[in-house]
DOKE-889087 format. One record per residue (C-alpha): y, x, z; chain. Coordinates in nm, 2 decimals. Each point is the difference from the previous one (the first is absolute). Last residue first. Example, Ala and Ser with C-alpha at 12.3 -4.5 7.8 and 13.67 -1.06 7.14 Angstrom:
2
PT      Y      X      Z chaine
PT  -0.11   1.37   0.71      A
PT  -0.34  -0.14   0.07      A
This chain:
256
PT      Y      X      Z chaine
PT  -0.11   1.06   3.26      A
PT  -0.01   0.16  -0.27      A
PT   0.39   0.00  -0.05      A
PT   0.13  -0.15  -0.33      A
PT   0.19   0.22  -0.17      A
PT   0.35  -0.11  -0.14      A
PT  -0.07  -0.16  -0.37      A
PT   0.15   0.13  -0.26      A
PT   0.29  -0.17  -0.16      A
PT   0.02  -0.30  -0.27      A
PT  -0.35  -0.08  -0.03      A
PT  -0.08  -0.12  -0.34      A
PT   0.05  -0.33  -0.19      A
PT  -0.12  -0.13  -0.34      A
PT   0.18  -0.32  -0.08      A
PT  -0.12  -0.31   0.16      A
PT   0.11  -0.35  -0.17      A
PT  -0.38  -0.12   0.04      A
PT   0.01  -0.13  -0.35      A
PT   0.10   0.32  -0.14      A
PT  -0.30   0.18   0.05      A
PT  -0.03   0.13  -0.35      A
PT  -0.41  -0.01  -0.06      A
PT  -0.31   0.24   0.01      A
PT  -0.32  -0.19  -0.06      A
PT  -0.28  -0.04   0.16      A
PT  -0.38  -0.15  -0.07      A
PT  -0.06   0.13  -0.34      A
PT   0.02   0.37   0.11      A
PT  -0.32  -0.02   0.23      A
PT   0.04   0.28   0.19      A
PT   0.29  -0.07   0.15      A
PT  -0.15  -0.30   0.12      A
PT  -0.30   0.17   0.14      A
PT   0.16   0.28   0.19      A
PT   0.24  -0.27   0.16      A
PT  -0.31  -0.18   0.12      A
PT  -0.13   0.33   0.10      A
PT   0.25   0.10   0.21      A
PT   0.07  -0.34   0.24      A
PT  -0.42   0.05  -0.05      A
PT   0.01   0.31   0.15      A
PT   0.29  -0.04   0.27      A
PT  -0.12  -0.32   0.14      A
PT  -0.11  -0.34  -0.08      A
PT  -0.15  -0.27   0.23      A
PT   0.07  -0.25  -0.29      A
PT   0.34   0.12  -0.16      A
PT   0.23  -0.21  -0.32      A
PT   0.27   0.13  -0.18      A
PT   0.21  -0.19  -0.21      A
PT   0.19   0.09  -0.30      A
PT   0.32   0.27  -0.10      A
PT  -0.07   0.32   0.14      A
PT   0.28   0.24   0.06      A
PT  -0.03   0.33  -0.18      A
PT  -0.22   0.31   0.10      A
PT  -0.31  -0.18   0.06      A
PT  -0.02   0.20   0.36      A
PT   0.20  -0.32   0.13      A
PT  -0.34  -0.17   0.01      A
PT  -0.10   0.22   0.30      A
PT   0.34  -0.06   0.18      A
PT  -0.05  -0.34  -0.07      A
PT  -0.33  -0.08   0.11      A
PT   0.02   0.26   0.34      A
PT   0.29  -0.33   0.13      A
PT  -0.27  -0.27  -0.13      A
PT  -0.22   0.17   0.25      A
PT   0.30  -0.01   0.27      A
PT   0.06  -0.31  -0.05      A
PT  -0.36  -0.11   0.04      A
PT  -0.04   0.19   0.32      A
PT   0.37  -0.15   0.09      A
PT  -0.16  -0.37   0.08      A
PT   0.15  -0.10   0.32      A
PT   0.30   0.17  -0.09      A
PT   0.17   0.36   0.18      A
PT  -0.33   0.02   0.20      A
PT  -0.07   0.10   0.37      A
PT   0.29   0.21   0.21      A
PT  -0.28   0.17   0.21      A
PT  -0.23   0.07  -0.32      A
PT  -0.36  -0.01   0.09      A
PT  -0.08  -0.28  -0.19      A
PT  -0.28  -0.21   0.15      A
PT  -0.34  -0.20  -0.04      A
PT  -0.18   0.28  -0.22      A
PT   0.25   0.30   0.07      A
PT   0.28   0.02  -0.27      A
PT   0.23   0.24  -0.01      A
PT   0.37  -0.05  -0.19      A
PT   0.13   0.37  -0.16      A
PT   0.27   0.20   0.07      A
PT   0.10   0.01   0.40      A
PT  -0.34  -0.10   0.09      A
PT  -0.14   0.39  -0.10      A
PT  -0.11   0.13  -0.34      A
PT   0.06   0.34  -0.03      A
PT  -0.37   0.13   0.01      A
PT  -0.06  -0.26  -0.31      A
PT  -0.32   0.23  -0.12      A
PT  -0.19   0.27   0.18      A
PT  -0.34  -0.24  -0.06      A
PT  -0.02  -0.04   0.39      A
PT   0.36  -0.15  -0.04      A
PT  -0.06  -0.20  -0.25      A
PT  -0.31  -0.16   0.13      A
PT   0.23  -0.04   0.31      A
PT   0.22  -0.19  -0.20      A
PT  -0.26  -0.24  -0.19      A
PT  -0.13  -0.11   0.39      A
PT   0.35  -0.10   0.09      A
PT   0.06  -0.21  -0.31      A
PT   0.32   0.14  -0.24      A
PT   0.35  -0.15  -0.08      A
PT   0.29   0.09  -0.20      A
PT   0.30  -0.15   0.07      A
PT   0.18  -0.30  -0.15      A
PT   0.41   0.09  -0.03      A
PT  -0.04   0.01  -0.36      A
PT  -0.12  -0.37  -0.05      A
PT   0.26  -0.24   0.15      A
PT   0.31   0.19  -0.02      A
PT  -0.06   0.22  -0.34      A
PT  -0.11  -0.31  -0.15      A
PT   0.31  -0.21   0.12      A
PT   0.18   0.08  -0.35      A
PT  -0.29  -0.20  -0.16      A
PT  -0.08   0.22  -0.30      A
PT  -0.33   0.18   0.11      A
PT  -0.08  -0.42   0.02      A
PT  -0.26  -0.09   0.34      A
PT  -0.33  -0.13   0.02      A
PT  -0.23  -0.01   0.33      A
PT  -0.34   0.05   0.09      A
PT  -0.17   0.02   0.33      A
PT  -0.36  -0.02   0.15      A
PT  -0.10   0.17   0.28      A
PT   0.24   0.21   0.18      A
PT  -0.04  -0.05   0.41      A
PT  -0.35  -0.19  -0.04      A
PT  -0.11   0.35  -0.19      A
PT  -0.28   0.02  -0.30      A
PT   0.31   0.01  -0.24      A
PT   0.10  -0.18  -0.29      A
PT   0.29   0.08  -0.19      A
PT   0.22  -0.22  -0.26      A
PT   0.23   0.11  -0.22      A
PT   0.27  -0.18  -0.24      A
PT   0.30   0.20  -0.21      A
PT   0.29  -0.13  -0.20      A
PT   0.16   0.21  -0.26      A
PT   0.29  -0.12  -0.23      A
PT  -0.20  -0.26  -0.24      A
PT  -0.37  -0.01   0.04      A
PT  -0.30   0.15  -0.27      A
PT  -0.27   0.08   0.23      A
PT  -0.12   0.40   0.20      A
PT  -0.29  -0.07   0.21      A
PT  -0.14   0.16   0.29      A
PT  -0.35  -0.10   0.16      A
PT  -0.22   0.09   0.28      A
PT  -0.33  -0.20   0.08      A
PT  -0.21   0.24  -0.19      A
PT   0.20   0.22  -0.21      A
PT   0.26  -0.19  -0.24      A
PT   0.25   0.10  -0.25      A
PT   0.22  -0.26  -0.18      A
PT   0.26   0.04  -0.30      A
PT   0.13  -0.32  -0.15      A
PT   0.19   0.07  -0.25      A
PT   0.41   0.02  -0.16      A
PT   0.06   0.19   0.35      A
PT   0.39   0.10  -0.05      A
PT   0.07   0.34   0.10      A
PT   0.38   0.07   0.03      A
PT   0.28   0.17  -0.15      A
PT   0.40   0.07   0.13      A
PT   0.21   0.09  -0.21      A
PT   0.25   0.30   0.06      A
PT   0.32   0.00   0.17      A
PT  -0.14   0.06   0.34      A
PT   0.09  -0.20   0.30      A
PT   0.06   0.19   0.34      A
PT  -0.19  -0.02   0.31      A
PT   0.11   0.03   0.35      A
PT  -0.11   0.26   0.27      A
PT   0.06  -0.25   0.29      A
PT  -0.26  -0.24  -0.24      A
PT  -0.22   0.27  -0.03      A
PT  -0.04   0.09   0.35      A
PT  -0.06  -0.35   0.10      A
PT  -0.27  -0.07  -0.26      A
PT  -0.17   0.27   0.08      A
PT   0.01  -0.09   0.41      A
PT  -0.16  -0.32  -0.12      A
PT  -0.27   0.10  -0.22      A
PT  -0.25  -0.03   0.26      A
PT  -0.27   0.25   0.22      A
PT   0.32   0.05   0.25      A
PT   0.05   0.40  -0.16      A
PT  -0.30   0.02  -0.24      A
PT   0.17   0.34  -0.07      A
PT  -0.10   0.07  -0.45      A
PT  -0.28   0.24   0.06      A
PT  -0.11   0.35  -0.10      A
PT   0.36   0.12   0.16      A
PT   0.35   0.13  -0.10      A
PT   0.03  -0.30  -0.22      A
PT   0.29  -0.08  -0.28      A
PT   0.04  -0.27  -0.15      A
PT   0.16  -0.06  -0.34      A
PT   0.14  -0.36  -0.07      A
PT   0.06  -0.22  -0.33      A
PT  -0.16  -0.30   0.03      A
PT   0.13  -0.19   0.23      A
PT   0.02  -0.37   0.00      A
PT  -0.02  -0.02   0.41      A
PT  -0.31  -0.18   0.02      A
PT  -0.15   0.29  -0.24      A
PT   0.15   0.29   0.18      A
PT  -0.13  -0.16   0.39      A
PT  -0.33  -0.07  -0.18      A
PT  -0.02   0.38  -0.08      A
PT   0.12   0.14   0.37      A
PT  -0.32  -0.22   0.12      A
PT  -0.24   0.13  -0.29      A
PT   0.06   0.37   0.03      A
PT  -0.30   0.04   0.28      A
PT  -0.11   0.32  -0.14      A
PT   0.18   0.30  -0.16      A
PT  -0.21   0.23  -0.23      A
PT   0.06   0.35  -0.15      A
PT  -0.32   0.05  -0.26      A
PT   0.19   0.23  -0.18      A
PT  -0.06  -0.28  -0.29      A
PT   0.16  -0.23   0.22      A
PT  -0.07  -0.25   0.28      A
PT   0.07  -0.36   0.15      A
PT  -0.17  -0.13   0.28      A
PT  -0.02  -0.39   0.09      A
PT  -0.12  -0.06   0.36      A
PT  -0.34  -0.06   0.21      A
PT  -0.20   0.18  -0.25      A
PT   0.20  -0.11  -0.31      A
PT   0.00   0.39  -0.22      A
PT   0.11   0.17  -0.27      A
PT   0.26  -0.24  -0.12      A
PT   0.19   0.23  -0.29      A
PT  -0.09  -0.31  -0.30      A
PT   0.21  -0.27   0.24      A
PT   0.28   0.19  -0.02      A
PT   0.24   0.15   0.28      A
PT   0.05   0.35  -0.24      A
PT  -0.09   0.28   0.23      A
């Protein structure tokens, strides 16, 4: 299944991609921010199961693996996505936007009817080298009442406290609490990049979330590649980064 933005076949709770066959594999977002903050963008994966393993709900034990893989440099060129044009899509009170930036730098913001999350925002480079520190290790999170809904719908029946943050209304229900005071955020702008990295080439530009998700992380990318006037594909020379790809396979992760 190619990991493009055009195979997403569904955002309920996770990105899913799927193919002609109509073979899917959900939840591919948090294995594809790990690739993009890495630089790589040659890799094949390959999945025994419907779902990419959610493992600790973050990026971080992806970004372990592949860095005791190693990656190796490709002599080819490497080209990118440069937004020439503003490309915003809104839906009520959420928003995603894709602006002209050099390197790529992203800003979200949630807001949430909870006193434990409220409102956050943060910005942070994709080119930073502490990206993958400070923004990949942010969990996923959930409210109480949202999980049961799940699990009376026959959905999420593998989430548990070991992969995901939970959220009651004055409380989270995690024993070891929060990795940073504001990880829900982190962890939204975390699902941003693994959702933009279905482009297919690095972006160059800013992106910008307001209580985004999935869909609209997907259908502001739709939109700008869409509109052929507001991108452009360019060397990426000024970043210095060849192409690279994984060196070795990967051992197996347990699922557990």
């Amino acid at each position: 299944i190619p990991a493009t933005f055009d195979h997403v076949v569904d955002t309920t709770l996770s990105t899913a991609i799927g193919n002609a066959a109509g073979t899917t594999v959900s939840t591919v977002e948090h294995l594809m921010a790990a690739f993009s903050s890495l630089g790589i963008d040659n890799a094949l994966v390959e999945i025994d199961g419907a779902e990419v393993p959610v493992l600790d709900g973050s990026s971080e034990i992806f970004i372990e693996k592949i860095e005791a893989a190693g990656l190796e440099k490709l002599d080819a060129p490497r080209k990118a996505i440069r937004i020439v044009k503003p490309v915003v899509v809104e839906d009520g009170a959420k928003r995603a936007a894709l602006l002209p930036a050099e390197g790529f730098k992203l800003f979200f913001e949630i807001d949430f009817d909870n006193e434990v999350i409220g409102h956050q925002e943060i910005e942070a480079d994709l080119r930073d080298p502490f990206f993958a520190e400070d923004i990949l290790r942010a969990r996923t999170f959930c409210l109480r009442h949202d999980i049961e809904a799940m699990w009376a719908a026959g959905l999420a029946k593998g989430g548990s406290l070991e992969n995901a943050v939970v959220v009651d209304k004055h409380a989270i229900l995690n024993e070891e609490g929060l990795r940073y005071d504001d990880e829900f955020v982190r962890h939204k702008m975390l699902d941003a990049v693994g959702d933009l990295a279905l482009s297919g080439l690095p972006l160059i530009g800013r992106y910008e979330g307001s209580r985004a998700g999935h869909a609209m992380n997907n259908r502001v990318l739709r939109a700008l590649m869409a509109d052929r006037s507001a991108w452009e594909i360019v060397d990426y020379a000024e970043t210095n980064r060849p192409a690279v790809s994984l060196r070795g396979e990967l051992t197996a992760i347990p699922a557990d």
